[in-house]
N, C-alpha and C positions, 0 to 999 in steps of 0.2 A: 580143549579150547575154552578161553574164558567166558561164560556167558553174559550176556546184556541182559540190563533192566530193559521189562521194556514200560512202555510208556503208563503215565499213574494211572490206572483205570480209565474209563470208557466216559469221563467226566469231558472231555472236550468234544465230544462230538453233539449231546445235545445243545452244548454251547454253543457250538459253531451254526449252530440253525438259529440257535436264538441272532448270534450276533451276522450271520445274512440275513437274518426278517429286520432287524435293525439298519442296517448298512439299506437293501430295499429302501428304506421308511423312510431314509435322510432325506433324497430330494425333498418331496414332498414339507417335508418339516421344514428345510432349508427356503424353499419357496413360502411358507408362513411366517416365518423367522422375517423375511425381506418387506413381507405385506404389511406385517405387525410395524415392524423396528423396534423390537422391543428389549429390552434389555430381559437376559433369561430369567434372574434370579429374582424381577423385581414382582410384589405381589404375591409372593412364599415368605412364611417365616425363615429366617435364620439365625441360624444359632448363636447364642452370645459371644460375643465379641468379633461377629461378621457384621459386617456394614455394607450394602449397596452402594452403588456408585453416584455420583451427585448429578443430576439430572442433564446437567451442562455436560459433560465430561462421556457421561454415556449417550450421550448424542453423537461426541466425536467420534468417540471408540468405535461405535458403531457404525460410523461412517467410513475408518479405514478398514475393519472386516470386512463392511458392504464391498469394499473397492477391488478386494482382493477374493470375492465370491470365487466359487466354486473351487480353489485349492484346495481347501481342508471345511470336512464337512462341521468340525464342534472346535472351540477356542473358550478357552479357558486363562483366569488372571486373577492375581490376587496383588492388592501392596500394602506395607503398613504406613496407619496413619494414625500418631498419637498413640494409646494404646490397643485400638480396635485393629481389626484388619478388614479393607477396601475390596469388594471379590466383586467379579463379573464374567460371564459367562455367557456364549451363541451356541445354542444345542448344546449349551454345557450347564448343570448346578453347580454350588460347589462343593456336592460330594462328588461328581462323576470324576474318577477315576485314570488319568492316563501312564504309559511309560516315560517314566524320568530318564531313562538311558542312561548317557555318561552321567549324568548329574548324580548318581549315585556313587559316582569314584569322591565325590567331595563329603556324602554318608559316610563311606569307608574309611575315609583320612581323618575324620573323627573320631570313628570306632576304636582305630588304632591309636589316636593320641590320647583316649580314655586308657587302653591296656599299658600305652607310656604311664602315664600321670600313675600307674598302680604297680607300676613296676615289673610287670610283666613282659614288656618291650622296650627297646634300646632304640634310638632312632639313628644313629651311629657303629653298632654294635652289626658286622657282618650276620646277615640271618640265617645262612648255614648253622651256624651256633645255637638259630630256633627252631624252626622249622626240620622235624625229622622222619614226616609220612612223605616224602619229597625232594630229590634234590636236582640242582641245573646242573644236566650235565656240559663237563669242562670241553674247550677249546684245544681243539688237535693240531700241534705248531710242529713244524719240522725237525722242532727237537724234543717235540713231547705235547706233555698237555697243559694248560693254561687255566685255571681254574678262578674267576673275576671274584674279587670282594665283590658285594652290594650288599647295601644298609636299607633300612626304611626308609628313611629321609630318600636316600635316591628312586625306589620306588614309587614315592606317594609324589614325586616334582619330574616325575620321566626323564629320568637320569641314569637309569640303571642298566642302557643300553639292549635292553629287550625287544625281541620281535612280538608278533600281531598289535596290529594297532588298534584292531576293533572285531565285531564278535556280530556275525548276522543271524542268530538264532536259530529254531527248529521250529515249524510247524506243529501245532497241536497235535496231529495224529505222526508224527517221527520218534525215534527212540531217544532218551535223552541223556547224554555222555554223564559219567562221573565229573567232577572235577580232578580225579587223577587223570583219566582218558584228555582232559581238554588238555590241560599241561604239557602231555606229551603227545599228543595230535593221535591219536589213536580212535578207531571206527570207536561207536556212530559220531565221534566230533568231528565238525565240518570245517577246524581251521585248521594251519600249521601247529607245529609244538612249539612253544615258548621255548626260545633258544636265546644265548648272546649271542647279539652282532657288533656290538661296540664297546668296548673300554667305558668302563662306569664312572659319573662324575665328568665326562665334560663337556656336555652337549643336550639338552633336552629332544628325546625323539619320542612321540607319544606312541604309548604303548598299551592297552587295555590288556594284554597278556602280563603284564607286569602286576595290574590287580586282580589277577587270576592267582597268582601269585603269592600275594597279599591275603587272599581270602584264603589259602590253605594257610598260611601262614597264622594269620588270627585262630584260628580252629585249631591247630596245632597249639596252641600256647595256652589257649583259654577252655578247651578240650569238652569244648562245643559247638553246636552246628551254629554257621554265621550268622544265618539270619532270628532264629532263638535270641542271639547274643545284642545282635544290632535293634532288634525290639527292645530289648531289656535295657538298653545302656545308652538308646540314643531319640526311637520314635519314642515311645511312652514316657521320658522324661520331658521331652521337648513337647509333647500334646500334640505331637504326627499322626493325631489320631485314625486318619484314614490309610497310611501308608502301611507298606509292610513289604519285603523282601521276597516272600513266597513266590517259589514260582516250580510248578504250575500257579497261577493265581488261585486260592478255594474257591470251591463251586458258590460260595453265600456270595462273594462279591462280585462275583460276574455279569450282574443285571446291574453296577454300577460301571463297567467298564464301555468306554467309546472306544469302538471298536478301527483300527487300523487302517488307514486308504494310502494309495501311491497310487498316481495318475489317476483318480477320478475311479478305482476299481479297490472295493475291499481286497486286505488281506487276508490271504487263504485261513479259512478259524477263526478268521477275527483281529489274531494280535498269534505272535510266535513267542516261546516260550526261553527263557537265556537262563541257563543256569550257572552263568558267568555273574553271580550275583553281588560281588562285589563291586566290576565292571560297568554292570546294564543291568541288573535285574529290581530295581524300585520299582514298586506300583504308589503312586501317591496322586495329592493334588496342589495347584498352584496353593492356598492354604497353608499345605504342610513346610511346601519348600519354605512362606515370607516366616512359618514358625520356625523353623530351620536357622535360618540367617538369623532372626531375632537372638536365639539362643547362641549364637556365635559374639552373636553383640555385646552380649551379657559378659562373657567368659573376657572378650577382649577390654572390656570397660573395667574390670574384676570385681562385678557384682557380686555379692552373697548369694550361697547354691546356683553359683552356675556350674555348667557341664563340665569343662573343664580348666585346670589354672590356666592364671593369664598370661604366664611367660611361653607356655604352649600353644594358645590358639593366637598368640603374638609371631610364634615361629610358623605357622599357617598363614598367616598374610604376608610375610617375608619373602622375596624373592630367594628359592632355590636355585634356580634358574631363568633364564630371560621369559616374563610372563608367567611364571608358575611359584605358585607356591604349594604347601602342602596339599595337595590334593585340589587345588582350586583354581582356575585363571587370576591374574592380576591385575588390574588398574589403578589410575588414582596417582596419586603421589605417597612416600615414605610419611608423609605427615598425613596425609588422607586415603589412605588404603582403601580400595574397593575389591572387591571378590565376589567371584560367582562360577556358571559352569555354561556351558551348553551339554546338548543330550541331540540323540539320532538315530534311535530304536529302527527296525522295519516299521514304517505307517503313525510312526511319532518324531514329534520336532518338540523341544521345549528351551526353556534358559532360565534360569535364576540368576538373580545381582544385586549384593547390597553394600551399605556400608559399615567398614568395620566399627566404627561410632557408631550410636545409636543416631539413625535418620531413616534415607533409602533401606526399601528391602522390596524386592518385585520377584515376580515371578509369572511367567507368560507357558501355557503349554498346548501342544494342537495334535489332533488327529491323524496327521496326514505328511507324508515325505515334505510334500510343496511347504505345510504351515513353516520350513525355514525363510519362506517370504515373510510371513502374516508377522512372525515373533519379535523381531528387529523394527518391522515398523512402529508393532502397537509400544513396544521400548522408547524407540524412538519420543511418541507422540506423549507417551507418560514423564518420561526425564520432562521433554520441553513445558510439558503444563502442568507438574506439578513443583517447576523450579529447579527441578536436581542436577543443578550446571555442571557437578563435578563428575558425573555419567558423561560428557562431551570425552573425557582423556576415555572412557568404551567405546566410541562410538556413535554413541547413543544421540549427542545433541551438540557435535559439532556443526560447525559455518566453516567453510569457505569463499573469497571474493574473488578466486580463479577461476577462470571459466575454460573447466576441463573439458569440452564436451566437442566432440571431432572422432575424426579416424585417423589410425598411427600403424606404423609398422614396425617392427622389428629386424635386428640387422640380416635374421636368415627369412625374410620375407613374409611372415605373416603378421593375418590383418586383426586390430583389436580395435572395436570401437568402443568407445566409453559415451555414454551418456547420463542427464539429470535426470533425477527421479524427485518425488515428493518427497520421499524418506533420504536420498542419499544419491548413490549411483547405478547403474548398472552396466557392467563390462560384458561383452560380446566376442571371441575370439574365434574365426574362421566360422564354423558352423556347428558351433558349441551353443546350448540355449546359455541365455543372457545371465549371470552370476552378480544380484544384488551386493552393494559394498555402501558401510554408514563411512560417512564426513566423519574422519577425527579430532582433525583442526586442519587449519589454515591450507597445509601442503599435505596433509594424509590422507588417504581412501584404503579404508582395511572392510575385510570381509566380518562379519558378527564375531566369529570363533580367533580373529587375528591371527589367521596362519597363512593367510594372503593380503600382502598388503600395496599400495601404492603412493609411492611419493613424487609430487605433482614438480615439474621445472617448469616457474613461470617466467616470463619475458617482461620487458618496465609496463607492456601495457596490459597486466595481469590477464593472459592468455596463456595457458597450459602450451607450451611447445614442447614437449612431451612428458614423461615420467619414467622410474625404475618401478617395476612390479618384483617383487619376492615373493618365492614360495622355497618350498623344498629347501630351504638352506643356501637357493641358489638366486642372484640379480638379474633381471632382466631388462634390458635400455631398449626402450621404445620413445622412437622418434613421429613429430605428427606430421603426417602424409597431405602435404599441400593439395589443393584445390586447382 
């Protein structure tokens, strides 16, 4: 019998005390935080080339946190302005620490376009051809077996027709899978095996098993452990200085870490451990991500020493697929590129977004399942006051002068109400809680991540008489339910 690692030492358990006497503390703190109204960071030094927030601005900020109290107990933000970077923080510094989630597949789509730029990867070139501690197994057809090309390129724009879509972790005291065990869905790993379900190249279907993938695949080639590699090639060039791929997290920075809430109740240890680190496994701060995108900036403008050439991080804002580029969501226009990510760790929400020019770069990250409300707003409220109209094609800072707001049904009978929010909307179906969605323009209502979306039918006296919602690849017509 094979035997299991088991878990790294005996290192998470005084953590997990530390971080319940923490999670305890928050009310408390949270109830100060509201008394004060005070901006976290302000009245501490910070380090050069951080800037507090302008006194005006962190009034507001701090008023749509307030609004959204008890969600998420610490909120974190960072944006660039000029050359400084703008940080602010509620029960958060800007060293504190949270999980980047997905936002780390757009780390990884880096990493790999460095091992392109050096010749060590093909982004075209089937990866059977690289990758040799691994292979997918082939497609059993009636008349044999079926064995799919896939390229990088279709890996890094979720193209490559892969299952698992996402990776929910291990508690600090669980054993924790190889990444060969993840691959092939083998105990202690808690999901399916990365298998084809689709013909590659013609359809984007996200897949976080696909940068499981990716991550053997990089290690395979560069014939080192990933996260060694993604320090070396990507934080410590870009001055990520707090960030770091590790996971378990080391024991020194776990008194910087905010520890993980869903529903108003830490989780169990504090935060779960992912060894899907390509996927999910960043530790960083809003900070790292606006240096992050800064350095994308660079590369795309084709500054001297940047990270990498610019006909490459030109094919990273390129549409792969509809909304994706290498590793990254897409907005913006062909002339005005925007990119960024969302993330969705257990007991972490975050997003990043900038522009591929040098302008915007934000980055919004929270403690808590719920902070998916908090992060889209405070976006929202920064696009609109710090002018960045071209975040409206995100989301972020569109108008509409239809007035969506009623109740609708659909043709097999259920009921969706839509209403106005301060930030945007919010949809309601049956007896589903209510699903936030930002104004994209005039006739759109999309979810933060754009994987739900709705397009408004207005009437001559611009009243919504219903709309199509998409999800899943699939239309749905919903008609509005008279009075």
């Amino acid at each position: 019998m094979e035997r299991r690692r088991a878990p790294r030492r005996a290192r998470g358990v005084g953590a997990g005390r530390a971080a319940g006497r923490a999670a305890r503390a928050l009310p408390g703190r949270r109830r100060a935080a509201r008394d004060d109204r005070r901006h976290a960071v302000r009245g501490r030094a910070l380090a050069p080339g951080l800037t507090a927030l302008p006194d005006d601005l962190a009034r507001e900020l701090t008023a749509t946190v307030t609004s959204y109290a008890g969600l998420t107990p610490a909120v974190s933000l960072a944006y660039a302005q000029d050359e400084d970077i703008v940080t602010a923080g509620w029960e958060a510094t800007p060293d504190t620490l949270f999980q980047a989630a997905s936002i780390s597949k757009a780390v990884t789509a880096v990493l790999a376009l460095c091992l392109a730029a050096d010749g060590k990867l093909s982004l075209d070139d089937d990866i059977a051809n690289a990758i040799h501690t691994w292979s997918l197994p082939p497609l059993v057809t009636s008349s044999g077996e079926w064995r799919p090309r896939i390229t990088l390129r279709q890996l890094l724009c979720h193209g490559a027709g892969l299952s698992v879509r996402g990776f929910p972790g291990y508690r600090r005291d669980e054993p924790v899978p190889s990444l060969l065990d993840i691959l092939d869905g083998r105990p202690p790993a808690n999901t399916d095996p990365i298998r084809s379900v689709g013909i590659p190249g013609l359809a984007a279907a996200y897949s976080g098993g696909g940068y499981a993938v990716i991550q053997q695949l990089i290690e395979d080639v560069a014939e080192r452990p990933f996260g060694d590699l993604a320090a070396e090639r990507i934080l410590a060039p870009l001055g990520m200085e707090s960030a770091t791929f590790e996971q378990p997290i080391p024991p020194e920075l776990e008194p910087r870490v905010a520890p993980g809430f869903s529903a108003g109740k830490p989780i169990e240890g504090g935060w779960h451990v992912y060894p899907e680190l390509a996927a999910a496994g960043l530790w960083c701060t809003p900070t790292d991500l606006v240096r992050f995108a800064r350095g994308m900036q660079r590369a795309f403008n084709g500054e001297r020493g940047a990270l990498i050439p610019q006909w490459l991080v030109a094919e990273m804002v390129t549409p792969q697929m509809p909304r994706w580029g290498l590793g990254v969501s897409l907005y913006g226009t062909p002339e005005n590129p925007y990119f960024g990510h969302t993330g969705g760790n257990a007991g972490y929400r975050c997003e990043f977004v900038a522009s591929a020019h040098r302008g915007p770069a934000t980055a919004v990250m929270t403690n808590a399942d719920e902070g998916g409300l908090v992060v889209p707003a405070l976006l929202n409220q920064l696009a609109r006051r710090l002018g960045w109209s071209a975040l409206a094609r995100h989301g972020l800072a569109g108008e509409t002068s239809i007035d969506f707001r009623g109740t609708c049904e659909t043709a097999s009978g259920s009921v969706i109400a839509l209403e106005a929010t301060a930030t945007g909307a919010m949809l309601t179906v049956g007896d589903q809680d209510p699903l936030p969605f930002d104004i994209v323009d005039e006739h759109t209502l999309a979810t933060a991540d754009g994987r739900i979306s709705v397009t408004l039918n207005s009437d001559q006296a611009s009243r919504a008489a219903g709309f199509t919602l998409r999800q899943c690849d699939q239309e749905i017509v919903v008609t509005r339910r008279e009075s």
